[in-house]
C-alpha positions in Angstrom: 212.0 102.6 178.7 211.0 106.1 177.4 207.4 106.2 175.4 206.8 109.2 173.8 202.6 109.5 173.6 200.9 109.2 170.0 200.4 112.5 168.9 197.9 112.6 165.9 198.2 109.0 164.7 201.7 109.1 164.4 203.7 105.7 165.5 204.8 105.8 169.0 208.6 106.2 169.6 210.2 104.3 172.2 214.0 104.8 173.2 216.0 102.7 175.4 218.3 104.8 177.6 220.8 102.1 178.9 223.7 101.1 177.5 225.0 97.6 177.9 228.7 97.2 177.2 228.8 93.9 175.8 228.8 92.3 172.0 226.5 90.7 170.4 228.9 87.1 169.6 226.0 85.5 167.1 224.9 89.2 165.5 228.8 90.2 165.0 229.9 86.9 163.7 226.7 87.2 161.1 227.7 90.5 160.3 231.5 89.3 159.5 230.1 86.6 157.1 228.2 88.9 154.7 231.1 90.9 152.3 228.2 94.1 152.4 228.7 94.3 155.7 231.9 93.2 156.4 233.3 95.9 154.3 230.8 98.8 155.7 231.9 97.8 159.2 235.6 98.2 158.6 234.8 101.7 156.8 232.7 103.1 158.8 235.6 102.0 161.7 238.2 104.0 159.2 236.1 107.1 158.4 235.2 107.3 162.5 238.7 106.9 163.3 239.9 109.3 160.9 237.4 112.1 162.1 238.2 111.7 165.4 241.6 112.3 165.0 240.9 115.5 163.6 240.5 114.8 159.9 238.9 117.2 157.7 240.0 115.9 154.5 241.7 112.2 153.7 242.3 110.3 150.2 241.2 106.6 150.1 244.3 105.3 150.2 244.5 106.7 153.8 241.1 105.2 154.3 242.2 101.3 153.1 245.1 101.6 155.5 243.0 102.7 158.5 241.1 99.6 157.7 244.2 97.4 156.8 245.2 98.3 160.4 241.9 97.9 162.3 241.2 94.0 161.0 244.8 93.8 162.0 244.4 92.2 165.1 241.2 90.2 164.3 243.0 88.6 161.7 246.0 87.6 163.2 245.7 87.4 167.0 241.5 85.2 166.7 241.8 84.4 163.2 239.0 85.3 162.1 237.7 85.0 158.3 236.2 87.7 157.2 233.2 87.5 155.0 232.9 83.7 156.0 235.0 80.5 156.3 236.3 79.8 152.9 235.1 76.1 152.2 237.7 76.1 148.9 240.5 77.2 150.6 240.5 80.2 148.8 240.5 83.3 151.3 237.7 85.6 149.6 237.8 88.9 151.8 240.6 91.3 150.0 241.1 92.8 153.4 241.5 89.6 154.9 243.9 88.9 151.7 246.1 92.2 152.6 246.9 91.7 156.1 248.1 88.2 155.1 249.9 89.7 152.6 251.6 91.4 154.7 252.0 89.0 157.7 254.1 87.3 154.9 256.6 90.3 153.9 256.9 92.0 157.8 257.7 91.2 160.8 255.0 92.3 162.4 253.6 90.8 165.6 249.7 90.4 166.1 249.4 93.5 168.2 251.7 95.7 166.2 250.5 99.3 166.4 249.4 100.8 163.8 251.6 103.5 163.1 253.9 100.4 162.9 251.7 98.6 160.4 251.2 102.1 158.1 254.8 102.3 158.3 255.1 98.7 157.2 252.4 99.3 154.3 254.1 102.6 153.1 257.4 100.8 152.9 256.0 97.9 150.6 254.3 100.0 148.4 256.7 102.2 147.5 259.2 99.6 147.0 257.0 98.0 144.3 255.0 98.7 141.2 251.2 99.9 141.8 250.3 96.7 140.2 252.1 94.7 143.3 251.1 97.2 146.1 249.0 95.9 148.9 245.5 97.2 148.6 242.0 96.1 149.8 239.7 94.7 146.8 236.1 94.8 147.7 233.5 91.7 146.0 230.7 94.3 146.8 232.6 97.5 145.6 233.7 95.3 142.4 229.9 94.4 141.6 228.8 97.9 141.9 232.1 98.8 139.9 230.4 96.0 137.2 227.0 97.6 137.5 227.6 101.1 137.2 229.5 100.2 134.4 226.9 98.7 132.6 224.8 101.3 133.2 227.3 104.3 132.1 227.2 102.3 129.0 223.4 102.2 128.9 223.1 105.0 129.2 226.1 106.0 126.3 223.9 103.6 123.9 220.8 105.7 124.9 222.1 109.1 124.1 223.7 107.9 120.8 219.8 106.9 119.8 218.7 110.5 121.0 221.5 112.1 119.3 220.4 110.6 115.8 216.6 110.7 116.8 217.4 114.7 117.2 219.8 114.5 113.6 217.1 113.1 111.5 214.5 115.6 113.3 216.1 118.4 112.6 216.6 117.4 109.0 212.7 116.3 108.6 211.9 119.7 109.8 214.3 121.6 107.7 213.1 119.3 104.5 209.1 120.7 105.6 210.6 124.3 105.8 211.8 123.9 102.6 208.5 122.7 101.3 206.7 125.3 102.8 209.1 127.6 101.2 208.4 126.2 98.0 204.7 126.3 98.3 204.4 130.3 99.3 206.7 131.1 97.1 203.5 133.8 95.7 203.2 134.5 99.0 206.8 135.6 98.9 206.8 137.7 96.0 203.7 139.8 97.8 205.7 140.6 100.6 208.2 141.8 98.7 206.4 143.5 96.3 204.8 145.6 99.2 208.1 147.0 100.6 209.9 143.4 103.1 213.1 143.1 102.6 215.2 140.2 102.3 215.6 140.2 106.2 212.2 141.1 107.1 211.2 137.2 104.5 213.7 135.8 106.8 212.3 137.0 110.2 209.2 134.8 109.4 210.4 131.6 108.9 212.4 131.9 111.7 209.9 133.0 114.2 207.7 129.8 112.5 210.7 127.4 113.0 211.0 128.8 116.1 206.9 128.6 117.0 207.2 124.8 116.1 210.3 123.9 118.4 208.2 125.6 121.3 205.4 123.7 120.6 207.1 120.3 120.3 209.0 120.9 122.9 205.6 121.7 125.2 203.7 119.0 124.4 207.3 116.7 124.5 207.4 118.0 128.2 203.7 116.8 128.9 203.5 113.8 127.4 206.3 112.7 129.4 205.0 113.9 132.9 202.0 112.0 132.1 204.0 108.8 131.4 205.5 109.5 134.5 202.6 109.0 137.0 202.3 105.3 135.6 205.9 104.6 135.7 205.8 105.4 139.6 203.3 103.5 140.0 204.7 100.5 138.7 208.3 100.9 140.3 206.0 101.2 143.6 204.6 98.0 142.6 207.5 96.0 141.3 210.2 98.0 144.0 208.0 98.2 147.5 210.0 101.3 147.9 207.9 104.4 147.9 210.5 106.8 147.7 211.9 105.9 144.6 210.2 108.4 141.9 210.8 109.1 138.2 210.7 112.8 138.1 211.6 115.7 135.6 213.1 118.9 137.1 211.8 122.2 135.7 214.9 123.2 135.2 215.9 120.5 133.2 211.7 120.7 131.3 213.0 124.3 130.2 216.5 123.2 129.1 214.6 120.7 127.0 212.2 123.3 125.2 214.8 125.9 124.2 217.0 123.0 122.7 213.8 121.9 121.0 213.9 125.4 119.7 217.3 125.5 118.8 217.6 122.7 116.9 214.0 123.6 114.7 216.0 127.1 114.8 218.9 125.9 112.9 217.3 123.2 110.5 215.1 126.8 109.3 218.0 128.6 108.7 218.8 127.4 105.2 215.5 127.2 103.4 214.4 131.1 105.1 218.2 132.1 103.5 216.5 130.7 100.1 213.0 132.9 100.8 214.6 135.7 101.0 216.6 135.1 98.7 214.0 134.4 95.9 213.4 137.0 93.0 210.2 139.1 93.9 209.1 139.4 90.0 209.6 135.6 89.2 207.8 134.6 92.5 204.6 137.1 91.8 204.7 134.7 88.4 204.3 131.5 90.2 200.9 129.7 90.3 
């Protein structure tokens, strides 16, 4: 046994340098029961194998054959059911499922190679239509299928509400621009009485428009990096996992504030086109 000292307060590390060649019969066969980890065993088998033959590149379909071929034997010389004994009947393990599947249609004997049993696979599939083709179907890989899923469309449902949070926004902001057109309009007529043009009328509601997105968009930015320090706190609470932290990239703060400017930007446009468009006689004549 190698013990490294404590250095500092820090956990002492201890490392066990032999190496017994021998399996663990009650760890493995708990390890076979669970789906998780019946299906990270057999891929983390495929992905080794394939990297070790000198793979740099490989599609998953080469990966599901590598571990079509490595439960081979398992299944069919000791039988054994992977991801538990089915108490229905009903074999559950799709990988389990496929080397049946193809016990069935081949020849195959239990220790087949398995350039014979990729050959054998090939030759099926192409014979049939995708829907018919031998494949492994995950449970686990299904569920997180399901999940993301649901999330992706979480997350669709929560950018629609943004998108028309943003629509109505702009328009509020445009319909205040407008007011505060309206409400200058002396203010206007000065202006132009003492020599700005058209453009120059313009130039200030713009640069106003654009003041206010900056502004929003600021104190958007810091409202929600407050929220964040409680939100971490309660995932820490609820979670247990440290690690996992709500955070807001500066890059993606800054993205936020110029399309907060942008958007106040373009609802301005319209009501600074009617400023400056406004007749400098008739607005000097407004009370």
């Amino acid at each position: 046994m190698v013990e490294y000292p404590d250095l500092q307060g820090k956990n002492i590390l201890e490392i066990e340098p032999k190496y017994y060649n021998n399996l663990n019969i009650d760890g493995f066969s708990k390890m076979m029961k669970s789906p998780s980890y019946c299906y990270k065993f057999y891929w983390l088998e495929a992905i080794i194998q394939l990297i070790s033959e000198g793979k740099t590149e490989s599609t998953f379909d080469e990966i599901i054959d590598e571990m079509i071929t490595n439960a081979w034997y398992s299944v069919r010389e000791f039988h054994i059911h992977l991801s538990g004994m089915p108490l229905d009947g009903q074999i559950k393990d799709g990988l389990e499922r496929a080397v049946l599947l193809l016990t069935e249609l081949s020849e195959l004997s239990a220790n087949a190679s398995k350039v014979e049993i990729k050959n054998a696979i090939k030759q099926y599939n192409s014979s049939v239509s995708e829907d018919d083709q031998i494949d492994y179907t995950d449970y686990v890989a299904l569920l997180m299928s399901s999940v993301t899923t649901i999330i992706n469309a979480i997350s669709y449902v929560l950018i629609a509400f943004v998108a028309i949070s943003l629509v109505v926004s702009s328009i509020m902001i445009g319909i205040i621009t407008y007011i505060s057109v309206l409400e200058r309009t002396k203010e206007i007529g000065i202006l132009r009485a003492i020599g700005a043009s058209k453009r120059d009328i313009s130039r200030v509601f713009n640069a106003e428009t654009l003041i206010e997105g900056f502004c929003s968009g600021a104190i958007g930015i810091g409202i929600t990096l407050l929220l964040i320090i409680p939100i971490n706190l309660v995932v820490h609470h609820l979670t247990g996992i440290e690690s996992l932290n709500a955070i807001l990239p500066v890059a993606g703060g800054a993205a936020l504030v110029v399309i907060s400017m942008a958007l106040t930007f373009i609802a301005g446009l319209i009501p600074s086109g009617i400023a400056a468009r406004k007749d400098p006689v008739e607005a000097l004549r407004t009370e």
